[in-house]
C-alpha positions in Angstrom: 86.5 112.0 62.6 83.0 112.3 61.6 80.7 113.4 63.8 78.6 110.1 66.0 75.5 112.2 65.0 75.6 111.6 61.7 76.3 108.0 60.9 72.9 107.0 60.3 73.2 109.5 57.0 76.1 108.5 55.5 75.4 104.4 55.8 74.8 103.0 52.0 72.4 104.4 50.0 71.3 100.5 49.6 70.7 100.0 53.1 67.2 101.6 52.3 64.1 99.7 52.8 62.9 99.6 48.9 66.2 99.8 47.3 68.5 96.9 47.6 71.7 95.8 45.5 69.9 96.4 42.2 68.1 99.4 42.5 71.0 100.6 45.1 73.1 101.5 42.2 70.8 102.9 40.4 70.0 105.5 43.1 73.8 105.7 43.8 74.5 106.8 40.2 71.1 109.2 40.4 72.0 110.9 43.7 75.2 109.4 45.0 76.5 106.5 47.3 75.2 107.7 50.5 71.7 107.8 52.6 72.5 111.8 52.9 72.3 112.0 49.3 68.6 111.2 48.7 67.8 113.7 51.1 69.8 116.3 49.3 67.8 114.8 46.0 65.0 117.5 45.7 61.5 117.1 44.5 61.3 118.7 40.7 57.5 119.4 40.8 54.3 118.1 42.8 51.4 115.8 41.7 48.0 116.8 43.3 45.7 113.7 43.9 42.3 115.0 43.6 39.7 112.6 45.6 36.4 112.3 43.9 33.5 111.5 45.1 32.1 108.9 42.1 33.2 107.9 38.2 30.9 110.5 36.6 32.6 113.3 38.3 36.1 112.1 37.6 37.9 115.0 35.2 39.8 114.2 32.2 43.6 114.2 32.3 44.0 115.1 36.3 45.3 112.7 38.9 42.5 111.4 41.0 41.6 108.9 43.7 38.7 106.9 43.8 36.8 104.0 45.7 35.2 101.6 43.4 33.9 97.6 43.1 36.4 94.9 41.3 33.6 93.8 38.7 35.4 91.7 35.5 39.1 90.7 34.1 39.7 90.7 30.3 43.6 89.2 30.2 45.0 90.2 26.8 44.3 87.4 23.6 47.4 89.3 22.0 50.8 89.5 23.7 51.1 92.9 23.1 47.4 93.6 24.0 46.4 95.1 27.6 45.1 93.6 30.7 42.0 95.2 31.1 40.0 95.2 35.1 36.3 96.5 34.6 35.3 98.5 37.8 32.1 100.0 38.3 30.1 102.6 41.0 26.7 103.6 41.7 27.1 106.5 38.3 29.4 104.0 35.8 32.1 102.3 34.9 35.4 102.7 34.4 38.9 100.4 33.2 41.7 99.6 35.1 45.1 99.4 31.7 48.1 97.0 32.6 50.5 96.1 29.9 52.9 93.7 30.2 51.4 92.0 32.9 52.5 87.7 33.1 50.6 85.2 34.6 47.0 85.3 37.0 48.6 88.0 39.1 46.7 90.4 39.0 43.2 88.3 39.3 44.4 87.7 42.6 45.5 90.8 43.8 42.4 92.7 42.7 40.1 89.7 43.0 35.9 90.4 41.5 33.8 91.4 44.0 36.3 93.6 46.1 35.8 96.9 47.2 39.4 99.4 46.2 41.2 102.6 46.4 42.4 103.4 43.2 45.0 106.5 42.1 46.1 107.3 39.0 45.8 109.6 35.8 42.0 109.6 34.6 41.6 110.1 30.6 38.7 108.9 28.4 39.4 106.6 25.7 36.3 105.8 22.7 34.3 108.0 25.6 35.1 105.3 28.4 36.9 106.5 31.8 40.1 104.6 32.1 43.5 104.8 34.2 46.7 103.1 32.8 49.4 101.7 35.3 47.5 103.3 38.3 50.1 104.5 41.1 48.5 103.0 44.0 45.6 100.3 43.9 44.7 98.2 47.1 41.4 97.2 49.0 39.5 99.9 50.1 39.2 99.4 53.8 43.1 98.7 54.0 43.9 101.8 52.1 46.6 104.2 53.6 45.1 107.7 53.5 46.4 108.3 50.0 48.7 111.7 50.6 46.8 115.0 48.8 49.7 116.5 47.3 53.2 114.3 46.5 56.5 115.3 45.5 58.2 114.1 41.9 61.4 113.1 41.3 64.6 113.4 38.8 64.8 109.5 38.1 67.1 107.4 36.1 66.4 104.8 33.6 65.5 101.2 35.5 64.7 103.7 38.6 60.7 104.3 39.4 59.4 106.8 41.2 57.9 104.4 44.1 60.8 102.6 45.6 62.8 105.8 44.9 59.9 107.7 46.9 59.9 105.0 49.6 63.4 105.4 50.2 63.5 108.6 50.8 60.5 109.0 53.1 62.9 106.0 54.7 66.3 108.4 55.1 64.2 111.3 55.8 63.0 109.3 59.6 67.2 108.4 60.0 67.8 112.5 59.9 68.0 113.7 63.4 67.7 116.3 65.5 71.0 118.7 64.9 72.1 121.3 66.9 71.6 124.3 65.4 74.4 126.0 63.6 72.7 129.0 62.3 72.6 132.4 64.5 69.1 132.4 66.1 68.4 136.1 65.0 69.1 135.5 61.3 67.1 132.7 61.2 64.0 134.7 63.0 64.7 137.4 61.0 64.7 135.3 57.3 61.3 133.5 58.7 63.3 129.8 58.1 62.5 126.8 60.3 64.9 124.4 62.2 66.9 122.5 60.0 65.1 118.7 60.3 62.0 120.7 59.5 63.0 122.6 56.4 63.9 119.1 55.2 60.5 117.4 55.9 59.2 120.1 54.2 61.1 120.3 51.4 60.1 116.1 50.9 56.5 116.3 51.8 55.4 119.7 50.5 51.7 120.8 50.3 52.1 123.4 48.3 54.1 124.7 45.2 56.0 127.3 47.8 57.4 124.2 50.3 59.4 123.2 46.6 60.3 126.6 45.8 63.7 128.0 45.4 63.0 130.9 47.4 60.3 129.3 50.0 61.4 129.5 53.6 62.4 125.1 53.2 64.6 125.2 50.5 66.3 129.0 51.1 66.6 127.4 54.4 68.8 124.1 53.0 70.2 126.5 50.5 72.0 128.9 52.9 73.1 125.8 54.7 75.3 124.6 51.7 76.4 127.9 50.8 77.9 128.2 54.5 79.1 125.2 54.9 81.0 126.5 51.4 81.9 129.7 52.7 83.2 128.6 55.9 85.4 125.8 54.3 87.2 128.2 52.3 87.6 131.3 55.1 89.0 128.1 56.9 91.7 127.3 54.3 92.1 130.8 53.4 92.8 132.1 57.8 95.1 128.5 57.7 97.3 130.4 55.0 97.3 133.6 56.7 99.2 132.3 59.4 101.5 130.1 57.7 104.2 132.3 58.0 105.6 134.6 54.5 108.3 136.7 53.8 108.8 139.9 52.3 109.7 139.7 48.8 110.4 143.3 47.6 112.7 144.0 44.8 114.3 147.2 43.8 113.3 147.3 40.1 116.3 147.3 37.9 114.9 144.5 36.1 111.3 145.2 35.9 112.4 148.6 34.5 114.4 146.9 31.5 111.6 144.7 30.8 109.5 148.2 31.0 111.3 149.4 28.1 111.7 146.4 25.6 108.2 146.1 25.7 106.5 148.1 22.3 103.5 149.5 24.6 102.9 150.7 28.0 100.9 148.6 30.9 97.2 149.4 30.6 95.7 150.9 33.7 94.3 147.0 34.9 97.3 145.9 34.5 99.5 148.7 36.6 96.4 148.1 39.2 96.7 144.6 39.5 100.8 144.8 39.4 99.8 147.2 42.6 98.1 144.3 44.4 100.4 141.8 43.7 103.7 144.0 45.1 101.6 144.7 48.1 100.9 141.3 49.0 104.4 140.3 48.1 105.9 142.6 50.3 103.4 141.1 53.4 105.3 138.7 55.7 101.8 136.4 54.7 101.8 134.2 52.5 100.3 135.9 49.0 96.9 133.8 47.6 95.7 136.0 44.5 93.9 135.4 41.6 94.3 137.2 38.6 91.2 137.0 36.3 91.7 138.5 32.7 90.3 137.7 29.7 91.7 136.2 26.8 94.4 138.6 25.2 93.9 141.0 28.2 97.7 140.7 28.9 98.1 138.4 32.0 101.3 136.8 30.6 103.2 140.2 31.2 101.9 140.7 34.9 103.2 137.3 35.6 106.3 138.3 34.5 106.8 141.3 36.2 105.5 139.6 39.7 108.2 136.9 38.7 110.4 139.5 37.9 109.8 141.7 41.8 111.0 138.1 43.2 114.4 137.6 40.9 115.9 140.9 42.1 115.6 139.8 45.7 117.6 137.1 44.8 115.0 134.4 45.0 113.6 132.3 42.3 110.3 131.7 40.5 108.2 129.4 38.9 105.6 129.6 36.3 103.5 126.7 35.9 100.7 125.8 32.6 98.4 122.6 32.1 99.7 121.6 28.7 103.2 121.3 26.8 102.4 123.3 23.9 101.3 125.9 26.4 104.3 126.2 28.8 106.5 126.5 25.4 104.2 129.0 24.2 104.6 131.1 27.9 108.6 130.3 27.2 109.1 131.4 23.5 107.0 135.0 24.5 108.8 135.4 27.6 112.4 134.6 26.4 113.1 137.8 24.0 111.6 139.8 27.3 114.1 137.9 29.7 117.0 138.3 27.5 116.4 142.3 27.7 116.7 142.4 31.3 119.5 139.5 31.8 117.3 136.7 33.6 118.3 133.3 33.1 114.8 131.7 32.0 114.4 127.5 31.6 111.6 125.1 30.7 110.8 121.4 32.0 107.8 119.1 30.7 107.2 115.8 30.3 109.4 115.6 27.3 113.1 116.2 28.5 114.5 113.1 29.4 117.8 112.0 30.6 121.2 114.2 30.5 119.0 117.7 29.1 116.8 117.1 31.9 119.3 116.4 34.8 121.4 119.5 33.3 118.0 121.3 34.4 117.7 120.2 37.7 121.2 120.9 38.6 121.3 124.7 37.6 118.3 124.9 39.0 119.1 123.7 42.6 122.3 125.6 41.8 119.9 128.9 41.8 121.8 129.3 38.1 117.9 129.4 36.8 115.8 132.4 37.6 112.6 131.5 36.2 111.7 127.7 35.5 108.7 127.7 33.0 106.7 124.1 32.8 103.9 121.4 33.2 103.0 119.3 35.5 106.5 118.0 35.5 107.5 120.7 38.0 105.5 118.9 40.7 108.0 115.8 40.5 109.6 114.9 43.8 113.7 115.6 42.0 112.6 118.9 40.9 114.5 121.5 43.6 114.6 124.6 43.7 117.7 127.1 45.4 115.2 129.4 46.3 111.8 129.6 45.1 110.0 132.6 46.5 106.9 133.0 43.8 104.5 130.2 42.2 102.4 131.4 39.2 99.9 128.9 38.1 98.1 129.3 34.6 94.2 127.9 34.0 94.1 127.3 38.0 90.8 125.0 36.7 93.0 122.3 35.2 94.5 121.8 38.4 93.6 120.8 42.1 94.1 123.1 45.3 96.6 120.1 46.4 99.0 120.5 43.8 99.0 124.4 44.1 99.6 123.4 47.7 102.4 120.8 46.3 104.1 123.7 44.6 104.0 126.4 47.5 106.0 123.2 49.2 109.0 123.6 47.2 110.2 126.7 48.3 110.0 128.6 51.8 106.5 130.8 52.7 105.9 130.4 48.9 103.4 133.5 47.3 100.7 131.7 44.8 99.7 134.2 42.0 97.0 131.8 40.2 95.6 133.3 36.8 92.6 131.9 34.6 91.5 133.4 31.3 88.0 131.8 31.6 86.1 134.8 33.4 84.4 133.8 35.9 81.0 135.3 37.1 81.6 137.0 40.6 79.1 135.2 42.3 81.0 132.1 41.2 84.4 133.5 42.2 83.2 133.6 45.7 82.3 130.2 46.0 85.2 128.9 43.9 88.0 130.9 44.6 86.7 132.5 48.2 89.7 131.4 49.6 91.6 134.0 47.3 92.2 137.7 46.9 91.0 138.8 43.2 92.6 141.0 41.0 90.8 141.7 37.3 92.0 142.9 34.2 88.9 144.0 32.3 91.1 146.3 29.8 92.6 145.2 26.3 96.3 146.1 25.9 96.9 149.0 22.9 96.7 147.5 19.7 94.7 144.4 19.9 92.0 144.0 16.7 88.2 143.5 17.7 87.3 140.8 15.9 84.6 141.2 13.3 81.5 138.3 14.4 78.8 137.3 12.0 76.1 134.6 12.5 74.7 132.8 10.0 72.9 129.8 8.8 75.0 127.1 7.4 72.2 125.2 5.1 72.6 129.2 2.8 76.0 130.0 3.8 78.4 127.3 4.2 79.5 126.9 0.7 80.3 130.6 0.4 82.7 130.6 3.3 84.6 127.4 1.6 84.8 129.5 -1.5 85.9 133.0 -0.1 89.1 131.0 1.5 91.4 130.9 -1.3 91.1 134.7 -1.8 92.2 134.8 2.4 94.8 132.8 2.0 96.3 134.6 -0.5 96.2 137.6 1.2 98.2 135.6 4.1 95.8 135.0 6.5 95.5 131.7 8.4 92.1 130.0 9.6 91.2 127.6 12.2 88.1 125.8 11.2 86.4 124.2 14.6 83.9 121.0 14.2 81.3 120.8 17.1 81.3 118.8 19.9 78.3 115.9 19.2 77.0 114.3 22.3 80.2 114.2 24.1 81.0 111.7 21.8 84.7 111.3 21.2 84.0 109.4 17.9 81.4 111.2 16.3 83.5 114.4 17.2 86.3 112.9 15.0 84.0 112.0 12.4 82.7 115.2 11.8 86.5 116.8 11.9 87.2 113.9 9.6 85.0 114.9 6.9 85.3 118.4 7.4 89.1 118.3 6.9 89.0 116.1 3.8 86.0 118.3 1.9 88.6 121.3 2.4 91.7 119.6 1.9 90.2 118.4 -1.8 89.1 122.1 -2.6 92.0 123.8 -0.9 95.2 121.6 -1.7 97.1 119.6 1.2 97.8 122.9 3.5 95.1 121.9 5.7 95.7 120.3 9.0 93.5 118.1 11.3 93.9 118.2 15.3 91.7 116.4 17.5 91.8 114.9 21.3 92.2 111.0 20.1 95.8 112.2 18.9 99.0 111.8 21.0 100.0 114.7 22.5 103.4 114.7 20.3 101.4 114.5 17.3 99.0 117.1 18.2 102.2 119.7 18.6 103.7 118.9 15.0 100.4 120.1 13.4 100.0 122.5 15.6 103.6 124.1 14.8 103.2 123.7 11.7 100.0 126.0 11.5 102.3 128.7 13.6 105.3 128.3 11.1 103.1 128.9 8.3 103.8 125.5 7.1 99.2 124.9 7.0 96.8 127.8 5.7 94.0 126.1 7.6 93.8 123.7 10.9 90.9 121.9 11.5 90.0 120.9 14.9 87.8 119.8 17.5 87.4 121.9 20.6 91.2 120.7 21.9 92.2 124.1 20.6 90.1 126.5 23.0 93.0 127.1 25.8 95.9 129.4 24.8 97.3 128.7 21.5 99.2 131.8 20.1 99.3 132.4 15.9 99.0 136.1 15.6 98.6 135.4 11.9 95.6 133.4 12.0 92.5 136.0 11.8 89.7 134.1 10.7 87.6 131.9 12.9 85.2 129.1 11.4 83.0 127.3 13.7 80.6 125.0 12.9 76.9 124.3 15.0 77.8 126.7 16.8 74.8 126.7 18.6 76.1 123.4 20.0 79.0 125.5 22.3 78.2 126.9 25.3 79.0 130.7 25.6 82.5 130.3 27.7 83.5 127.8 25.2 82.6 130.1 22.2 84.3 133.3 23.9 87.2 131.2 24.0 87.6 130.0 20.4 86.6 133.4 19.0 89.9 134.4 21.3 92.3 132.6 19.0 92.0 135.4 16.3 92.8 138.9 16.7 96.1 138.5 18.2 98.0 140.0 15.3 97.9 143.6 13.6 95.8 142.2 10.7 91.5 142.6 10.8 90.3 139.5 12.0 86.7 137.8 11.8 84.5 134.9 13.7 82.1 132.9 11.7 79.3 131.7 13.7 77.5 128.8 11.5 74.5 127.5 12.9 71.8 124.8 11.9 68.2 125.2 12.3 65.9 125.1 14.1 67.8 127.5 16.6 66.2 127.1 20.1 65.7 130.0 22.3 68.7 129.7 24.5 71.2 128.6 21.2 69.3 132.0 19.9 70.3 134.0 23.0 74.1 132.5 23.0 74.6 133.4 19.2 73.6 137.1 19.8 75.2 138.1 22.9 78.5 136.5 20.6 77.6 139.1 17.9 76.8 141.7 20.1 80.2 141.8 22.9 83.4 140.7 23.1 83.9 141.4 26.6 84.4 138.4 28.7 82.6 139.2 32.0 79.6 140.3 30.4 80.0 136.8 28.5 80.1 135.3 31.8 77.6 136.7 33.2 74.9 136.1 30.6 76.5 132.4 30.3 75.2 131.9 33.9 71.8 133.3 33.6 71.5 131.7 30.3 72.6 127.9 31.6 72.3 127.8 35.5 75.2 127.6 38.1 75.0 123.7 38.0 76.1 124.2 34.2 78.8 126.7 34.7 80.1 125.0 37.6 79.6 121.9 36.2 82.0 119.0 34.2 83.6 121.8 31.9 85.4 123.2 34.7 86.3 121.1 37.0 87.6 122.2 40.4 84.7 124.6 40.7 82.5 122.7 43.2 78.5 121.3 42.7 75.7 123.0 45.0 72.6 120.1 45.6 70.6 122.6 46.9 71.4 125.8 46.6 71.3 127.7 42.7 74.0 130.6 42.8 71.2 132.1 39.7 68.8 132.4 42.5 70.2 132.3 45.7 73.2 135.2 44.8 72.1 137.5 47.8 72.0 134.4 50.0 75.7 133.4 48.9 76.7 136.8 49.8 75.3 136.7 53.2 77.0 133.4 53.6 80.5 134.7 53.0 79.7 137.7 55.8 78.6 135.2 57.8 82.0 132.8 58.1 84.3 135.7 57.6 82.1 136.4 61.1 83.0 133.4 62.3 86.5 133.2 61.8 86.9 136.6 63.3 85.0 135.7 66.5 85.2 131.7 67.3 88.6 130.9 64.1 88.7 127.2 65.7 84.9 126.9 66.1 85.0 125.8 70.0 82.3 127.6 71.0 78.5 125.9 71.0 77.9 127.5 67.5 81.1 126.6 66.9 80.5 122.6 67.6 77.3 122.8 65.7 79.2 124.4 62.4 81.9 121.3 62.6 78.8 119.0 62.4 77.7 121.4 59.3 81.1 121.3 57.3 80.7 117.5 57.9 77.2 117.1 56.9 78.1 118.5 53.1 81.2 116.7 53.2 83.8 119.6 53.8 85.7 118.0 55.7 89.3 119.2 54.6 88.5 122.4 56.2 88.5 120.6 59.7 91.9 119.5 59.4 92.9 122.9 59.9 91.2 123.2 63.6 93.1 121.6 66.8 90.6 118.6 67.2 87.8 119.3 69.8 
């Protein structure tokens, strides 16, 4: 249950004064649907009101305040005219600029004669003083002291900055007084201030440094979230440490035929990561690694062999992907393999229906299956296994920590080997996968071609890539030709692979395929097969073909606007080519003009192919919130803290829990009390499922 304490911050977001059922929504879909949200809404800059003394001394293009006399109206003779309010003081004279202003309203708020306070950007139009839509007008002897310096806001469409303002000064007085979850000698040695404090701060700053990533407010906040992260994960992670395991070690035989049908030897990443896994398998815990590699780095074998270490014991595993066409990719590569060492190997998805589907099941509860390959299909309640001992989950992203949980249910102390081929910056790994042990392979296997990239304009170069493809194909190479991805917008996407694939297709002959993500899934297979088999020369396709598709003979890479991609996304693409023997090439085209970041994107493309350097310039180039953002979901959204800027902070925070765990695990203590009211306050409340209730 949620803490007492904090029900006044997580009533509606319309329960504001200033808000209401309108403009409720509108701050719901800005921040989000509760009062706790606005406060976690930070200012994005400050406005300083300057008070000046008269009209004359009034700069050009600051904000100011002022106290003049009400002397004229001039209501528009146009509709689309202004509303003009002459003022005057003892040095000149100065207009007041409404637009779109109905009715005698304004005659009788600022009636002639008055005396008011009025605040508002000053700029000189035909030499005259004048402020248009001022942000605060009243009489002058009822005037609130005007604050000096005043936060702005992210808004949304419909959403102005004064009720949004008003309602957050409004949750800011409903925050109380916490008990302090931090230790006391951190938080004297960082120089930070109590908790309610850093967040009155933070939304009534005085000076640049109150707003400042790194001021003592917002590091403050920061390190809060990033705990409250931390701690959430060391919870889930101590949870599976006591679950009971088993020891799975096998004695070989098979990994050592599967050893010798392979063509090359294990790279050293790969014998070190094999190391780690065999260790943790042979723990009576519960294994929970993740095994990072890059695309092509080789992470297919390691599962098998880890699958492999549990079939000699006599037990079963599973190996699980997010698509169809990629569990029967996973099954055609590890069949042959299989065969060599005598492992009975299946596959289940979606697709098998009826008797073939049944006739699964049954050797499969029967233990007459060794390894069961599939989709999400696996999860389904009739699916049983004799004996599953090992769970390998591909693109961990696509999925959710419950179904990896739903998995590790089917069997008995279940080991979780999780792998993603998206490398993932290590300061995001930590607050993603904390709750892990990591394993990387950073080293290609023998063999594998770099692939050739070149950027280039496509306004001077496009028509000379079209025309070198015949030669290409001739030669027996393949090429994937990818259309960008235009404002997120599934129907523009399509037009643009539309258009693309008939130009080529009239130039080239009918060998030219079109994928894209408005095509049933069955449909997107056929092509796609067909552009394996050999059946296509060329596939084009909107982004649905960045995860995992496998045509070694496919060596050139198209893409168009590139600029348009992110760096991870690119990385990924460019990963389809250079899986065969043949030299293989990226084409980056891009349209101008290219803007710094697109700039930076394109070069660090050309210039490495390895994927944690990628990463790692992906995250300084577009911020955490990016990285962590829609694109991969499962990673989760920091309000307040920035992992680009608060790194050492995060890193502190994971010492910090793993602290915790070690001293106070079901946080009973008085610390301990205060950190439940934490992991509730940023809505981690999964994690205190795992503590007796206290």
């Amino acid at each position: 249950m949620r803490p007492e304490i904090l029900f006044p911050l997580f009533a509606p977001i319309s329960s504001l004064p200033g808000l209401g059922p309108r403009l409720g929504k509108l701050a719901e879909r800005l921040a989000g649907p509760h009062v706790v949200d606005l406060l976690w809404h930070k200012p994005s800059g400050l406005i300083d009101r300057m008070a000046v003394g008269s009209i004359a001394e009034a700069p050009d293009g600051r904000v100011v305040t002022l106290t003049v006399r009400v002397d004229g109206h001039a209501p528009p003779v146009q509709a689309n005219r202004p509303y003009r309010i002459r003022c005057t003081d003892h040095t000149g004279m100065m207009d007041l600029v409404f637009f779109h202003v109905k009715g005698d309203w304004l005659g009788k708020k600022l009636p002639v004669g008055q005396k008011i306070t009025v605040s508002g950007k000053a700029e000189r139009f035909n030499g005259q003083l004048q402020i248009v839509h001022p942000d605060y007008y009243g009489p002058a002897e009822d005037s609130p002291p005007l604050a000096k310096v005043e936060p702005t806001y992210p808004l949304t469409g419909g959403l102005n900055p004064k009720p949004l303002r008003t309602a957050i000064q409004a949750a800011l007085a409903r925050a109380p007084d916490m008990p302090e979850w931090q230790d006391a000698a951190w938080l004297k040695r960082q120089g930070w201030p109590e908790w309610k404090s850093a967040l009155t701060t933070l939304h009534c700053p005085e000076t640049e440094r109150d707003i400042d990533p790194n001021g003592p407010a917002r590091a403050r906040l920061a390190f809060d979230e990033l705990l409250a992260n931390q701690l959430a994960l060391a919870l889930v992670r101590w949870h599976q440490r006591r679950l009971s395991g088993r020891e799975v070690t096998g004695d070989g035989r098979l990994r050592a035929k599967v050893a010798a049908a392979l063509p090359y030897t294990l790279t050293g990443a790969q014998q070190r990561s094999l190391a780690d896994i065999y260790a943790d398998m042979g723990q009576p815990v519960r294994m929970l690694r993740l095994l990072q590699g890059d695309v092509g780095s080789g992470k297919t074998v390691v599962a098998l062999m880890a699958m492999l270490n549990a079939v000699e014991t006599g037990a079963q595993a599973a190996l699980m992907a997010p698509t169809e066409i990629l569990a029967r990719q996973h099954a055609d590569s590890l069949a042959p393999l299989a065969d060599a060492a005598g492992v009975r190997l299946a596959i289940l998805t979606g697709r098998d229906k009826g008797k073939a589907r049944q006739a699964v099941l049954d050797r499969l509860l029967s233990g007459e299956i060794d390894i069961l390959v599939g989709t999400h299909a696996i999860f389904q309640e009739d699916v049983a296994f004799r004996d599953l001992a090992l769970a390998v989950i591909d693109e961990q992203h696509k999925f959710g920590v419950h179904q990896r949980l739903q998995l590790a249910a089917k069997g008995r102390g279940v080991d979780t080997l999780v792998m993603t081929a998206t490398p993932i910056p290590r300061t995001l790994t930590l607050t993603a996968y904390g709750d892990m042990d990591v394993s990387r392979l950073d080293e290609k296997p023998p063999g594998r071609q770099p692939v050739k990239t070149l950027v280039m304009p496509a306004a001077e170069k496009l028509d000379e890539v079209v025309h070198s493809l015949p030669r290409a194909i001739r030669n027996g190479q393949r090429i994937y030709w990818v259309c960008p991805l235009v404002e997120e917008s599934e129907t523009v996407d399509l037009a643009a692979a539309t258009f693309r694939h008939a130009t080529l297709r009239e130039f080239l002959g009918d060998r030219v395929g079109l994928v894209h993500g408005k095509m049933k899934g069955a449909e997107k297979d056929a092509v796609m097969a067909a552009f394996a088999e050999g059946q296509l020369d060329v596939l084009v396709a909107t982004t649905v073909i960045e995860v995992g598709v496998n045509v070694p003979e496919a060596t050139i890479m198209v893409i168009e606007h590139a600029e348009r991609f992110g760096l991870a996304q690119l990385h990924q693409l460019r990963g389809r080519v250079g899986r065969g023997t043949g030299a293989s090439t990226c084409l980056l085209l891009y349209e101008r003009p290219l803007g710094e970041t697109a700039r930076a994107r394109l070069e660090t493309m050309r210039d490495t192919e390895d994927g944690f350097i990628i990463a790692e310039k992906d995250l300084e180039l577009r911020g955490a919130g990016e990285v962590l953002g829609t694109r991969q979901s499962g990673l989760p959204e920091f309000r307040l803290a920035d992992v680009t800027v608060h790194g050492e902070l995060l890193a502190a925070a994971r010492d910090d829990a793993q602290l915790i765990i070690d001293r106070d695990p079901e946080l009973e203590k008085p610390r301990g009390q205060a950190l439940r009211v934490l992991l509730y306050l940023f809505e981690r409340d999964a994690a205190v499922k795992y503590l007796r209730s206290g």
